[in-house]
Backbone as XML, in Angstrom:
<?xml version="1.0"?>
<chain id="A" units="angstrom">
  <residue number="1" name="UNK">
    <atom name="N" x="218.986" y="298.043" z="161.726"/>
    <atom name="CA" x="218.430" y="296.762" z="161.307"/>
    <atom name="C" x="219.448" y="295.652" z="161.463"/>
  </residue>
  <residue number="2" name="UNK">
    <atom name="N" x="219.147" y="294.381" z="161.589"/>
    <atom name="CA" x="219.740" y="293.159" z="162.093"/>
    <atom name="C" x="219.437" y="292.252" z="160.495"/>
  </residue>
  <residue number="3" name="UNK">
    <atom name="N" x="219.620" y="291.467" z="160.254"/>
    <atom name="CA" x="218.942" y="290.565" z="159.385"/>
    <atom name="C" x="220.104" y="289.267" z="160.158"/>
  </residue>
  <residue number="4" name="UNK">
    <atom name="N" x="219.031" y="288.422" z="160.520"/>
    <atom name="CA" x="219.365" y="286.921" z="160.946"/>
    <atom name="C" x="218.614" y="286.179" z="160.032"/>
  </residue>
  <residue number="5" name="UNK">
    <atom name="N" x="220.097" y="284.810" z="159.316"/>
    <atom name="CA" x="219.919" y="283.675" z="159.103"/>
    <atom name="C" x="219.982" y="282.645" z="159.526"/>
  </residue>
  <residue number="6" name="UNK">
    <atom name="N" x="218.860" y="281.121" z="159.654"/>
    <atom name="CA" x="219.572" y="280.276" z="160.373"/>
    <atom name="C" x="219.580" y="279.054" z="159.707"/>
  </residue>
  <residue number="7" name="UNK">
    <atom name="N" x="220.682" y="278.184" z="160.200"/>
    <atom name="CA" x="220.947" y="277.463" z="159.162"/>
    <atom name="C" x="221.566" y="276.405" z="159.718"/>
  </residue>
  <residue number="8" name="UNK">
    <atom name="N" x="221.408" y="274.752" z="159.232"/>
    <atom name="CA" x="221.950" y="273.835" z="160.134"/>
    <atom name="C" x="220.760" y="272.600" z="160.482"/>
  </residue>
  <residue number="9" name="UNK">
    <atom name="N" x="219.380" y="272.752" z="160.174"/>
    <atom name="CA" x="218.524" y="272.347" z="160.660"/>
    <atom name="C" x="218.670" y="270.645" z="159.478"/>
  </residue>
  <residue number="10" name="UNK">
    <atom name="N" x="217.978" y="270.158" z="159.290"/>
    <atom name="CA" x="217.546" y="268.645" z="159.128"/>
    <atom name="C" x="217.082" y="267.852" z="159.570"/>
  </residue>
  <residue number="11" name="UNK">
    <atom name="N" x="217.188" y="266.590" z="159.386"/>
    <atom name="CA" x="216.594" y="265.002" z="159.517"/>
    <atom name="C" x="217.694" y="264.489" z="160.238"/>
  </residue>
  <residue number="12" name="UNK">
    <atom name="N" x="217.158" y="263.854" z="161.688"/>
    <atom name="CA" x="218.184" y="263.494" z="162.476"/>
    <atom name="C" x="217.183" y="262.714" z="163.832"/>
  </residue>
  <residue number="13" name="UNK">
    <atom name="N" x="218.142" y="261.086" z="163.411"/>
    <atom name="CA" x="217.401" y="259.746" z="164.510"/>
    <atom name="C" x="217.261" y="260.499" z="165.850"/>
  </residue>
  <residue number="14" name="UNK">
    <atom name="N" x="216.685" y="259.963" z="166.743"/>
    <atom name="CA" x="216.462" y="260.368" z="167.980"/>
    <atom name="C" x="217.906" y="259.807" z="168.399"/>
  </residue>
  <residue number="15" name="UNK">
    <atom name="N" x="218.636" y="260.278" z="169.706"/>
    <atom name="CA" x="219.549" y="259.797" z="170.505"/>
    <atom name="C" x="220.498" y="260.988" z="169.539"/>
  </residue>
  <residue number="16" name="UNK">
    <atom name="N" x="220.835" y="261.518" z="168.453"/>
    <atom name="CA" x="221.666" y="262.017" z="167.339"/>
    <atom name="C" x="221.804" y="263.760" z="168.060"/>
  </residue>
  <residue number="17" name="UNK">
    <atom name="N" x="222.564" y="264.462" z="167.299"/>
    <atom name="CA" x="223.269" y="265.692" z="167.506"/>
    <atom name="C" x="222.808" y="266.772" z="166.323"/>
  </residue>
  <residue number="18" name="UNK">
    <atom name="N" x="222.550" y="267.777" z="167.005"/>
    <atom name="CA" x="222.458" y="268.633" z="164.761"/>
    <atom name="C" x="222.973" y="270.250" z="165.979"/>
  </residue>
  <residue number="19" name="UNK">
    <atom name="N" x="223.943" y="271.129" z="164.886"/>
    <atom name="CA" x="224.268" y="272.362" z="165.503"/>
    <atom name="C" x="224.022" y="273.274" z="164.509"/>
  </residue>
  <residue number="20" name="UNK">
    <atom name="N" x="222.841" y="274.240" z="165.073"/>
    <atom name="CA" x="222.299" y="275.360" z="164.389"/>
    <atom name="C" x="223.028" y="276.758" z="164.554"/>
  </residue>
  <residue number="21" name="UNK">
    <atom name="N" x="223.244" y="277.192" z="163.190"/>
    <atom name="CA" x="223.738" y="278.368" z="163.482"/>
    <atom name="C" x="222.611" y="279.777" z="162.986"/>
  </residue>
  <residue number="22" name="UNK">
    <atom name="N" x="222.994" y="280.865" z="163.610"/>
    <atom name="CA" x="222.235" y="282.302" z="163.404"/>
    <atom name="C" x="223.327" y="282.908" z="162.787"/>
  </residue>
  <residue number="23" name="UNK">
    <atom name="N" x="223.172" y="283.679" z="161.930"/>
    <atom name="CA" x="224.364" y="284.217" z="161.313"/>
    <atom name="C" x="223.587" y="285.728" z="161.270"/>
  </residue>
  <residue number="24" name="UNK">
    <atom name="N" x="224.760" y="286.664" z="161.261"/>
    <atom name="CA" x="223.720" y="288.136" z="161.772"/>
    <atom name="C" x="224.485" y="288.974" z="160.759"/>
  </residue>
  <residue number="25" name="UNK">
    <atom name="N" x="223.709" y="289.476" z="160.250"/>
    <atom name="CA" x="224.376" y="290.817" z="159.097"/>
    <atom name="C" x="223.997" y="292.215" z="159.468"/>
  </residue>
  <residue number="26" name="UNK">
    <atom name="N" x="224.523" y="293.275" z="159.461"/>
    <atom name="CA" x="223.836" y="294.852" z="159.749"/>
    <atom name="C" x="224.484" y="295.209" z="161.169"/>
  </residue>
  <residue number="27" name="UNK">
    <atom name="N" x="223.825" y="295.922" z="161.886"/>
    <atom name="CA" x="224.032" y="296.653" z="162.649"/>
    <atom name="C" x="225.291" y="295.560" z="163.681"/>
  </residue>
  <residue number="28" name="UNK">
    <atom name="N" x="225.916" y="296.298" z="164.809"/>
    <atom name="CA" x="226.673" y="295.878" z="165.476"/>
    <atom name="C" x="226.072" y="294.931" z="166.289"/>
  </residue>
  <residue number="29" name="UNK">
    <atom name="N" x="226.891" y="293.625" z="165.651"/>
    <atom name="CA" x="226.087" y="292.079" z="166.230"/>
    <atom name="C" x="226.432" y="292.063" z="167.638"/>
  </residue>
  <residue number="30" name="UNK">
    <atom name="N" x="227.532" y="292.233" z="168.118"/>
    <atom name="CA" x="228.270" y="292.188" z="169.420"/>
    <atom name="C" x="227.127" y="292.676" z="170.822"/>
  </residue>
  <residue number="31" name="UNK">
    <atom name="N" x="225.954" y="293.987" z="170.253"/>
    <atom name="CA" x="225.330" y="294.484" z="171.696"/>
    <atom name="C" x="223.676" y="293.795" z="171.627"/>
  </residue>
  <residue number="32" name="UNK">
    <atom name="N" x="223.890" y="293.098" z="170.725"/>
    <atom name="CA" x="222.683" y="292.331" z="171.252"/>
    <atom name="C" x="222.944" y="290.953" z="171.551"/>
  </residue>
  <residue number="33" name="UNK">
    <atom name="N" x="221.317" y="290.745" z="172.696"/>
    <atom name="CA" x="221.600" y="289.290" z="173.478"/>
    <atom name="C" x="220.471" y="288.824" z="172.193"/>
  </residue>
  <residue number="34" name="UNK">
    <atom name="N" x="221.188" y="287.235" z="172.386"/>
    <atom name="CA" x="220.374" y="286.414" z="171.379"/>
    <atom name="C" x="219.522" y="285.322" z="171.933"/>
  </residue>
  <residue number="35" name="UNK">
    <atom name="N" x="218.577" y="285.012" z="171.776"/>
    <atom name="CA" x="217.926" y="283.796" z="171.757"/>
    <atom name="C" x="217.464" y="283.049" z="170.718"/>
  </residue>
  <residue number="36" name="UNK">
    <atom name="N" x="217.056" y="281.696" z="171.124"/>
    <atom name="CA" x="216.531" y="280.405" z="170.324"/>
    <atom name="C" x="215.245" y="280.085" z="171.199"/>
  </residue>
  <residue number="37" name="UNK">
    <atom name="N" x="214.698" y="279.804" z="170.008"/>
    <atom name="CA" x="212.757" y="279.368" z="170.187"/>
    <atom name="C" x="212.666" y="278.424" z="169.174"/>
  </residue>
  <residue number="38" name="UNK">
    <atom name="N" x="211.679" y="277.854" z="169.277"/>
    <atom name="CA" x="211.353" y="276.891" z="168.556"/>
    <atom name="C" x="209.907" y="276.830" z="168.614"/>
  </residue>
  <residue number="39" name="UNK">
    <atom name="N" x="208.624" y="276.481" z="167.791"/>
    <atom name="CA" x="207.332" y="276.177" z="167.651"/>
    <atom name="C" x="206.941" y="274.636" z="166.499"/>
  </residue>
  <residue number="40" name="UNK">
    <atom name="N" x="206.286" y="273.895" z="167.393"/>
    <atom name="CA" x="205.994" y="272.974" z="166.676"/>
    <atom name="C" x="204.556" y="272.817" z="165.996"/>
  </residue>
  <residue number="41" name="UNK">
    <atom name="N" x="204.049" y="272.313" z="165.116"/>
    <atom name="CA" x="202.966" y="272.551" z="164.551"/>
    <atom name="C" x="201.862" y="272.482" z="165.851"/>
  </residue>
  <residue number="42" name="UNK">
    <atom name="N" x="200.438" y="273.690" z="165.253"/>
    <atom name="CA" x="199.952" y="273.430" z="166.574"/>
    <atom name="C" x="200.155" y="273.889" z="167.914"/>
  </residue>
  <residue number="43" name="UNK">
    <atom name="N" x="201.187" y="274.235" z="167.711"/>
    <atom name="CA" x="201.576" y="275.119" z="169.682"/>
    <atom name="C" x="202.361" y="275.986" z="169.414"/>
  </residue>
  <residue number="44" name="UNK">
    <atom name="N" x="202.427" y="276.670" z="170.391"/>
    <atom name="CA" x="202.986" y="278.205" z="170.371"/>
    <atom name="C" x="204.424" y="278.515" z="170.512"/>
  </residue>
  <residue number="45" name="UNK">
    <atom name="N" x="205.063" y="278.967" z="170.199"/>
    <atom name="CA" x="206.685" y="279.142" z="170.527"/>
    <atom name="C" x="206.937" y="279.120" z="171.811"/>
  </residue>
  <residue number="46" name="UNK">
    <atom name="N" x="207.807" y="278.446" z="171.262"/>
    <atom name="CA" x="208.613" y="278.054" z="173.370"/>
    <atom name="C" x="210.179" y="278.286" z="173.564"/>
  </residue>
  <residue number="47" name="UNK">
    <atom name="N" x="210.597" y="278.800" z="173.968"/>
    <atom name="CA" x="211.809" y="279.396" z="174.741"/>
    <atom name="C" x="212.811" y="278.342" z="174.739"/>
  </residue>
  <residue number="48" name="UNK">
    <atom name="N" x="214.038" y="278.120" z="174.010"/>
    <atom name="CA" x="214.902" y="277.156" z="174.347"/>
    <atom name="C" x="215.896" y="277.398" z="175.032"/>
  </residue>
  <residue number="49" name="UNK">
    <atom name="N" x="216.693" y="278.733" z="174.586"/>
    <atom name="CA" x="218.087" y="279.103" z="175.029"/>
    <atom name="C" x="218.357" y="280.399" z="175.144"/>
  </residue>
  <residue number="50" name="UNK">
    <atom name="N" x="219.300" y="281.297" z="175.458"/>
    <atom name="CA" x="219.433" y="282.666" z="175.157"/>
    <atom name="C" x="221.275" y="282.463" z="175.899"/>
  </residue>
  <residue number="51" name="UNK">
    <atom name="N" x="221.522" y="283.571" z="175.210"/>
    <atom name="CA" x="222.744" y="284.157" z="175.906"/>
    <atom name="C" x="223.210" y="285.699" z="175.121"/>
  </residue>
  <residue number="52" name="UNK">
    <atom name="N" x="223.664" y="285.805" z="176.674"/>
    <atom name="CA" x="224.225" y="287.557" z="176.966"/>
    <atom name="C" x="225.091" y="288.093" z="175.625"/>
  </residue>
  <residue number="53" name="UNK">
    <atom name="N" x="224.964" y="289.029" z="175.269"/>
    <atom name="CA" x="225.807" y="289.847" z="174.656"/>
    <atom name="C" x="227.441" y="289.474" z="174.500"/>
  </residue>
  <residue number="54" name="UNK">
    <atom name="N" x="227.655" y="289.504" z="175.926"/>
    <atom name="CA" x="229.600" y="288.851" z="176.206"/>
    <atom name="C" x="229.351" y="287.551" z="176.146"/>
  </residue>
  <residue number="55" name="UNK">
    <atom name="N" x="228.482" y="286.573" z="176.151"/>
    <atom name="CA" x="228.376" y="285.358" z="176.578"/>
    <atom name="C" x="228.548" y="284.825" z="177.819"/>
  </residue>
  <residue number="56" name="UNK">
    <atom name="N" x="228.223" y="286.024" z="178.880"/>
    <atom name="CA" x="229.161" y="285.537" z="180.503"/>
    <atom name="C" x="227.730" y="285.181" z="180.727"/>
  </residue>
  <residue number="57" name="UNK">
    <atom name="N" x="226.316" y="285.071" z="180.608"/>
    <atom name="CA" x="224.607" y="284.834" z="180.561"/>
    <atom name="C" x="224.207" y="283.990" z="179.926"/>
  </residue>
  <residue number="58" name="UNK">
    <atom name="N" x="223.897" y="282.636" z="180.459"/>
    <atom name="CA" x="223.459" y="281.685" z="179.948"/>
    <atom name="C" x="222.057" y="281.162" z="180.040"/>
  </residue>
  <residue number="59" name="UNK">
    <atom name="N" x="220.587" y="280.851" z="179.804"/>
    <atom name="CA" x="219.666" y="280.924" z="179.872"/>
    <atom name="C" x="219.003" y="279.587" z="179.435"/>
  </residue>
  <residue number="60" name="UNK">
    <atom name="N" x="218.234" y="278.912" z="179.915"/>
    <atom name="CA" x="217.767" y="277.452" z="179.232"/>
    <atom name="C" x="216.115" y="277.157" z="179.559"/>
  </residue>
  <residue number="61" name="UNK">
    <atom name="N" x="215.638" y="276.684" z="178.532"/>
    <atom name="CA" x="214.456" y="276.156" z="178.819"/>
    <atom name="C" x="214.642" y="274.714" z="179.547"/>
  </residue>
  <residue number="62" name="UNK">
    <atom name="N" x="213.434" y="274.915" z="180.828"/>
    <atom name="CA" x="213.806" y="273.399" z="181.178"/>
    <atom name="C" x="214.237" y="272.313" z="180.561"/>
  </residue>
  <residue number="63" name="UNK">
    <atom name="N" x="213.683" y="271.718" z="179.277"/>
    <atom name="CA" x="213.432" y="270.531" z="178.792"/>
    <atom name="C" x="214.674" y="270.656" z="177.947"/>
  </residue>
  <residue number="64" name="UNK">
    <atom name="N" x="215.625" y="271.542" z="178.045"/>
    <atom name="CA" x="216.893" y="271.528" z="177.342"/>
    <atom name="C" x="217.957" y="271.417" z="177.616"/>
  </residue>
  <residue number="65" name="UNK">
    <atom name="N" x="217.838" y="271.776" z="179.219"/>
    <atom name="CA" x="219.045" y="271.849" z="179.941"/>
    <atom name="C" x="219.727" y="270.552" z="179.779"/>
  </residue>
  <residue number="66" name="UNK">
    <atom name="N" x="220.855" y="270.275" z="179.792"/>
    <atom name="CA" x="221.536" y="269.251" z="179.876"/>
    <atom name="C" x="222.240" y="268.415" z="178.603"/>
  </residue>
  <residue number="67" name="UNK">
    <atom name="N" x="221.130" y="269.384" z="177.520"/>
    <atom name="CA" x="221.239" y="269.082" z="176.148"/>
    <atom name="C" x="221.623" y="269.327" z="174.594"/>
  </residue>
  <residue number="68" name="UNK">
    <atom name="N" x="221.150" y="270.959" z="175.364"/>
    <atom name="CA" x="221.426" y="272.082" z="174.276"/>
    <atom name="C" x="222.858" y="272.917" z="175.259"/>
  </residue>
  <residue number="69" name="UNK">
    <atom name="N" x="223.302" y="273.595" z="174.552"/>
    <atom name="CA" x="224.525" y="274.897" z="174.595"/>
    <atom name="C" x="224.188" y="275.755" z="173.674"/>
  </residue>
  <residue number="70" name="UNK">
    <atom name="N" x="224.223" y="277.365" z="173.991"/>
    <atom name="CA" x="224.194" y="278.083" z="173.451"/>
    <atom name="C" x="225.626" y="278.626" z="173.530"/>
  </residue>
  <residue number="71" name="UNK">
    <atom name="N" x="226.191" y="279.190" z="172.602"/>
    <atom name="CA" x="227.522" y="280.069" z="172.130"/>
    <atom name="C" x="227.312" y="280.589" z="171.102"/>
  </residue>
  <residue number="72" name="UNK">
    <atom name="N" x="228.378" y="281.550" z="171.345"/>
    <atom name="CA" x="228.654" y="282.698" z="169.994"/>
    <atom name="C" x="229.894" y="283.392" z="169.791"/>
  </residue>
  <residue number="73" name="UNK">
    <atom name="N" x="230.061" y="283.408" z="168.882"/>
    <atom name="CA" x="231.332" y="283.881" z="168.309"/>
    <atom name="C" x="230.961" y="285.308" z="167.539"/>
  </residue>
  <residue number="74" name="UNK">
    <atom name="N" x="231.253" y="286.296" z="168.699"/>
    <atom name="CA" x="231.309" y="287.875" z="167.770"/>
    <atom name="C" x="232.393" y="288.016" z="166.316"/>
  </residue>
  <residue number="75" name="UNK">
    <atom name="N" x="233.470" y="287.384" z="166.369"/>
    <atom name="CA" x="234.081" y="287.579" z="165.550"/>
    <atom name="C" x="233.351" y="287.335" z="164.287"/>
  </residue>
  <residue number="76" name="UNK">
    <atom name="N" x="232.679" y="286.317" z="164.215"/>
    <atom name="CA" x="232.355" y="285.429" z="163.115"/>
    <atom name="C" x="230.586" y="286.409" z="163.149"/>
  </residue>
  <residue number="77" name="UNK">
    <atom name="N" x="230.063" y="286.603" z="163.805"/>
    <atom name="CA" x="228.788" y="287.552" z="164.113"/>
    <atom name="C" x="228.024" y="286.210" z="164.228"/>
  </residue>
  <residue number="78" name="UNK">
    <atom name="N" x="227.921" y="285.528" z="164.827"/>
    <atom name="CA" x="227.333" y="284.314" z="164.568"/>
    <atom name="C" x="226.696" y="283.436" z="166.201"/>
  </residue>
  <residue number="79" name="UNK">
    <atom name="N" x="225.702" y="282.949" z="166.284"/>
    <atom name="CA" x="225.382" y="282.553" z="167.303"/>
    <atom name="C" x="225.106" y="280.733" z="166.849"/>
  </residue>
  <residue number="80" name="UNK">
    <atom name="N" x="225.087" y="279.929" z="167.889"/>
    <atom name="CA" x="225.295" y="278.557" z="167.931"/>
    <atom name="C" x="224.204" y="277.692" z="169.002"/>
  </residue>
  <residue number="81" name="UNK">
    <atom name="N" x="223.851" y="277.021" z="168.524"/>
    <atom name="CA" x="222.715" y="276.123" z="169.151"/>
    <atom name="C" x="222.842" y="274.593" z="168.968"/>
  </residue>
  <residue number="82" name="UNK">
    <atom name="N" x="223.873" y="273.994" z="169.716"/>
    <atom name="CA" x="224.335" y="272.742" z="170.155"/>
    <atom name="C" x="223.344" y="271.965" z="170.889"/>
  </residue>
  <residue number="83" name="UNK">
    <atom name="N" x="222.811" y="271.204" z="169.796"/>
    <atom name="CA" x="221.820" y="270.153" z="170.488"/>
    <atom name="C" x="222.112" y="268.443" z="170.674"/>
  </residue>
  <residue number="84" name="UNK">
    <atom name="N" x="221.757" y="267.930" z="171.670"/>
    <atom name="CA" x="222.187" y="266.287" z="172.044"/>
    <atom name="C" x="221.518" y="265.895" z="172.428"/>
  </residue>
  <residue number="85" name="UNK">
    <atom name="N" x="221.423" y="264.696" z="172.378"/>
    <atom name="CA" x="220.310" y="263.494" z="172.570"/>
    <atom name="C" x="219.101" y="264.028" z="172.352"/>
  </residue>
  <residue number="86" name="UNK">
    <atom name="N" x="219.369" y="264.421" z="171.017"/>
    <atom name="CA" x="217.405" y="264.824" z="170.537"/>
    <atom name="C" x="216.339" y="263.548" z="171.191"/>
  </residue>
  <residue number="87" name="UNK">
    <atom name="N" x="215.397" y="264.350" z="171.104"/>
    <atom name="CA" x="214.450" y="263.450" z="171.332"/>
    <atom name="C" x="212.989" y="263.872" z="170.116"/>
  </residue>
  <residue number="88" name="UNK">
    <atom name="N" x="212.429" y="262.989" z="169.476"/>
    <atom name="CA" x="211.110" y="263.159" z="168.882"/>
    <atom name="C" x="210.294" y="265.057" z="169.062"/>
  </residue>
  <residue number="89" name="UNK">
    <atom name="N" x="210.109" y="264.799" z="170.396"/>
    <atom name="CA" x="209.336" y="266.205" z="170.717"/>
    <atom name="C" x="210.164" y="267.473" z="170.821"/>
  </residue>
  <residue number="90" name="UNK">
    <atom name="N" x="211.812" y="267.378" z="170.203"/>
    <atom name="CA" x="212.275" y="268.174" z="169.753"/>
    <atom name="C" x="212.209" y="268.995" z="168.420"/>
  </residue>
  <residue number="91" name="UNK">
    <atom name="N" x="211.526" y="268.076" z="167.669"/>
    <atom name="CA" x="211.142" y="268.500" z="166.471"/>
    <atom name="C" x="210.106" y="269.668" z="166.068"/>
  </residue>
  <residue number="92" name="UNK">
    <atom name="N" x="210.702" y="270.841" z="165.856"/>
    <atom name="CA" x="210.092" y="272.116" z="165.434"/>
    <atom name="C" x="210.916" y="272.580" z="164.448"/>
  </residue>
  <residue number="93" name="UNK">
    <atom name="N" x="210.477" y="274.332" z="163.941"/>
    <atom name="CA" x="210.775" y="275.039" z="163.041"/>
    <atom name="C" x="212.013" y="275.905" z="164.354"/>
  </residue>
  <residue number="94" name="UNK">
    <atom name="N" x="212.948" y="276.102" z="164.434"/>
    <atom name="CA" x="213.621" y="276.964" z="165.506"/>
    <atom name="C" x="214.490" y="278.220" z="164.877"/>
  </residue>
  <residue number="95" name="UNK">
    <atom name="N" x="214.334" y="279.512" z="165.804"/>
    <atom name="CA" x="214.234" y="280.354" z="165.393"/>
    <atom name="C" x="215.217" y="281.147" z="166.236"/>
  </residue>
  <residue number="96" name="UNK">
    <atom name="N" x="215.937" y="281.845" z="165.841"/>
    <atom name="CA" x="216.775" y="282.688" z="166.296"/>
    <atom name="C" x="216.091" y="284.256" z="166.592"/>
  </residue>
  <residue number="97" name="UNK">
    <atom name="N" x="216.546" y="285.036" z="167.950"/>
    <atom name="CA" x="216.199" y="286.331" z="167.794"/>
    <atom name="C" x="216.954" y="287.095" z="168.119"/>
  </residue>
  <residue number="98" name="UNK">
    <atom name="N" x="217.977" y="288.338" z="167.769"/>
    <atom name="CA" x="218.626" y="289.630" z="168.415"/>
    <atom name="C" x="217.562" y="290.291" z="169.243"/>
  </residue>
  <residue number="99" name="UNK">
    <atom name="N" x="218.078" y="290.686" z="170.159"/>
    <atom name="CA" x="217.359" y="292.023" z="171.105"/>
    <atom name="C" x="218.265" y="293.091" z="171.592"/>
  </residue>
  <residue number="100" name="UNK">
    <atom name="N" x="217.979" y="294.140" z="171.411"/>
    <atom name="CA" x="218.830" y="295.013" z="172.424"/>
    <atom name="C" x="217.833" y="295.961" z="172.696"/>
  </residue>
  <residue number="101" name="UNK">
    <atom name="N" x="217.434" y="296.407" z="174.755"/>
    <atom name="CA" x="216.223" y="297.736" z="174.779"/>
    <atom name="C" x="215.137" y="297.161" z="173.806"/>
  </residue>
  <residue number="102" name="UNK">
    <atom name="N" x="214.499" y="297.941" z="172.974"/>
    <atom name="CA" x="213.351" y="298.031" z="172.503"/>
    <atom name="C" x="213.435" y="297.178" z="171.094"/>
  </residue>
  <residue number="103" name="UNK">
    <atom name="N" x="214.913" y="296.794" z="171.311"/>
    <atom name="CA" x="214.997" y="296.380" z="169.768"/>
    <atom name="C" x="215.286" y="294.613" z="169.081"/>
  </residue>
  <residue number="104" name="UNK">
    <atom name="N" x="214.245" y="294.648" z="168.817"/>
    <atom name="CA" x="214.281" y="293.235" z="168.317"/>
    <atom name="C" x="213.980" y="292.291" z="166.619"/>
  </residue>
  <residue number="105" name="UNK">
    <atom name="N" x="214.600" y="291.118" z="166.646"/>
    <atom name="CA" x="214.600" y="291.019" z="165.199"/>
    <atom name="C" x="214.661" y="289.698" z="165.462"/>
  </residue>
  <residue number="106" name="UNK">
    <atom name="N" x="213.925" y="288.907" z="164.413"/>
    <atom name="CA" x="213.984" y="287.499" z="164.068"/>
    <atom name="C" x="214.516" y="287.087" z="163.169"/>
  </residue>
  <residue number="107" name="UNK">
    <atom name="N" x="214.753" y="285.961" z="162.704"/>
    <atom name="CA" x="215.193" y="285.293" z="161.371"/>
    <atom name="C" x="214.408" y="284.355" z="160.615"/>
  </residue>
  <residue number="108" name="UNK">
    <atom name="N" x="214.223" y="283.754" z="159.832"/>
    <atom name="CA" x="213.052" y="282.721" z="159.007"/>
    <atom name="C" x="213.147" y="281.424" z="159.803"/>
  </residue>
  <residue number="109" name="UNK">
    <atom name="N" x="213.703" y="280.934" z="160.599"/>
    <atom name="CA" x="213.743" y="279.619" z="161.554"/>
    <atom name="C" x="214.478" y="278.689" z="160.406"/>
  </residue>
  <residue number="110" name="UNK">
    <atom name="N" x="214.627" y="277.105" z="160.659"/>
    <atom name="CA" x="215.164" y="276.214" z="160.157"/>
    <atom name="C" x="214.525" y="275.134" z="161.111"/>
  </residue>
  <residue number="111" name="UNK">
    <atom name="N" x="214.124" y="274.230" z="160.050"/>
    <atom name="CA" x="212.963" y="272.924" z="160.503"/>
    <atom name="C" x="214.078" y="272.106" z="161.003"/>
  </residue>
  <residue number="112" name="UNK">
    <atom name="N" x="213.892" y="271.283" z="162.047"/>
    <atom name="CA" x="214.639" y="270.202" z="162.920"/>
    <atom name="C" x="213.370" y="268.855" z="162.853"/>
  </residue>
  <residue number="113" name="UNK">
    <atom name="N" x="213.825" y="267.925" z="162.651"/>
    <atom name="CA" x="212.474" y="267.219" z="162.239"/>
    <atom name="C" x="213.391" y="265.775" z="163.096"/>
  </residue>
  <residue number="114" name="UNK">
    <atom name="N" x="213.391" y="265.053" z="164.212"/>
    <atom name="CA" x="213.848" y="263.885" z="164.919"/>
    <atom name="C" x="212.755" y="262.977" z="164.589"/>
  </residue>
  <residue number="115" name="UNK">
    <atom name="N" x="213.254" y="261.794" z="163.957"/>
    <atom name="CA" x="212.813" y="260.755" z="163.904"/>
    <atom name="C" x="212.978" y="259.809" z="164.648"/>
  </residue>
  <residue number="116" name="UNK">
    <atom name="N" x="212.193" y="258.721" z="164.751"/>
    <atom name="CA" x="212.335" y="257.332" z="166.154"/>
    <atom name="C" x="212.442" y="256.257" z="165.269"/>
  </residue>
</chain>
């Protein structure tokens, strides 16, 4: 078992910065790859970021590239979701996931809410 928290989310102008973290407790954080999703009221979860296990795998949803960074720090068991120049339609609940093979786990998300 995995148990992910995430944490970091808030109230933040459009053009502004906010960095979400996943924090991972249980099993060996290091062999799973992680991703970030996000769902906004009304629509279905959408794919923001992911990265590899070593971090040498970097992964982006279009509408993020250029904006978001994903990193992680095994030491700390912890994964990172560096966001810039929010924009309005960034605003969802975003959600962290471990995977490794067959094995996967979520966390409770953290609301990001960009205002104009």
């Amino acid at each position: 078992q995995v148990q992910l928290v995430e944490s970091g989310g808030g109230l933040v102008q459009t053009g502004g910065s906010l960095r979400l973290s996943c924090a991972a407790s249980g099993r060996t954080f290091s062999r799973y790859a992680i991703g970030w999703f996000r769902q906004a009221p009304g629509k279905e979860r959408e794919f923001v970021g992911s990265i590899s296990w070593n971090g040498g795998y970097l992964h982006y949803g279009d509408s993020m590239k250029g904006r978001f960074t994903v990193s992680r720090d095994n030491a700390k068991n912890t994964v990172y979701l560096q966001m810039n120049s929010l924009k309005s339609e960034d605003t969802a609940v975003y959600f962290c996931n471990a995977h490794h093979g067959l094995e996967g786990y979520w966390g409770q998300g953290t609301q990001v809410t960009v205002s104009s």
